[in-house]
C-alpha positions, 0 to 999 in steps of 0.5 A, spaced: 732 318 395 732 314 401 735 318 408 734 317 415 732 322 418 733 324 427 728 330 427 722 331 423 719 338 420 712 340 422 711 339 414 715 332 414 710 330 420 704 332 417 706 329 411 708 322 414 701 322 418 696 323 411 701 317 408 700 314 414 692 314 415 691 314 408 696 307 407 692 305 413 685 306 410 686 304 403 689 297 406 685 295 411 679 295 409 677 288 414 679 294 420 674 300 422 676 306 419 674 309 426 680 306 429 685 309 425 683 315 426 683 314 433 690 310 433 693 318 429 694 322 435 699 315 439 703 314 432 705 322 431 707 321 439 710 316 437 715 320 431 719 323 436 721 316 439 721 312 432 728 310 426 724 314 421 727 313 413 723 317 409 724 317 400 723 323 398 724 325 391 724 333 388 723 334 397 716 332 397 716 326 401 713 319 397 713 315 403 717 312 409 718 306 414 718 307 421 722 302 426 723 301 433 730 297 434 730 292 429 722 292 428 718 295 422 713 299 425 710 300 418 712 302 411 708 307 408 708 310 400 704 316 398 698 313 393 700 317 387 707 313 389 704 306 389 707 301 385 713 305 382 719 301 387 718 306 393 716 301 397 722 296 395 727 302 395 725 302 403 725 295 404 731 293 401 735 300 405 733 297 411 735 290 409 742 293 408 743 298 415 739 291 419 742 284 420 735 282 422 728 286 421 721 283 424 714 286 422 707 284 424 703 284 418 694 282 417 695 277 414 689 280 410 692 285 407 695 280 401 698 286 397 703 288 403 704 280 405 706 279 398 710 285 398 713 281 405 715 274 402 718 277 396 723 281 400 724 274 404 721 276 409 719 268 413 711 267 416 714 266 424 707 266 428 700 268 428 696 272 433 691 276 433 690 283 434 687 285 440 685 292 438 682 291 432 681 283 432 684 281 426 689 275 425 696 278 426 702 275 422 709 277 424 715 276 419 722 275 420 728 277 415 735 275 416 741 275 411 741 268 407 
């Protein structure tokens, strides 16, 4: 099940931060390990402030998406959820609540760029990341 939620639990925000650092490390390994670490503290200020979608099933939380207005700031699957649709299922809500989306993603990480394309999502610019160096793609989706 896929909910927008306004306010999280302590639970739901210590949840979301181990998707989130374990996602982070898992995908890029291209990026020191060290930086997410360091970047943990900004995003779960960054929570308060966020559109936070989280899919849930039997109450545990399995992943969530993060937007800032019409922006992705990341979705993020449980490892044991990988590969099972939860991705797909928040992408494709997000798709129905929003008449456009943009995400920045490394283009690197070919998984997630696949995962992007397939849902529609158009190459638009490059630039590179300056906190972490890498090549950073951004991607738009609107309705066809």
């Amino acid at each position: 099940m896929i909910t927008k939620v306004t306010t999280l639990t302590a639970t739901q925000r210590h949840r979301i931060m181990t998707i989130w650092l374990q996602g982070n490390l898992d995908a890029h390994p291209f990026v020191d390990p060290q930086y997410w670490h360091e970047m943990a503290p900004t995003v779960a200020s960054q929570l308060d402030t966020a559109t936070l979608y989280l899919a849930t099933t039997s109450q545990q939380i399995t992943g969530f998406a993060g937007l800032n207005g019409q922006d992705i700031a990341g979705i993020f699957v449980a490892r044991d959820h990988r590969q099972r649709g939860v991705g797909s299922a928040l992408i494709t809500r997000l798709q129905a609540d929003y008449p456009r989306l943009t995400l920045h993603v490394y283009p690197q990480n070919q998984v997630a760029l696949a995962f992007y394309q397939r849902h529609h999502f158009v190459a638009q610019t490059t630039t590179r990341d300056a906190a972490t160096g890498v090549p950073d793609l951004k991607m738009v989706w609107t309705p066809s």
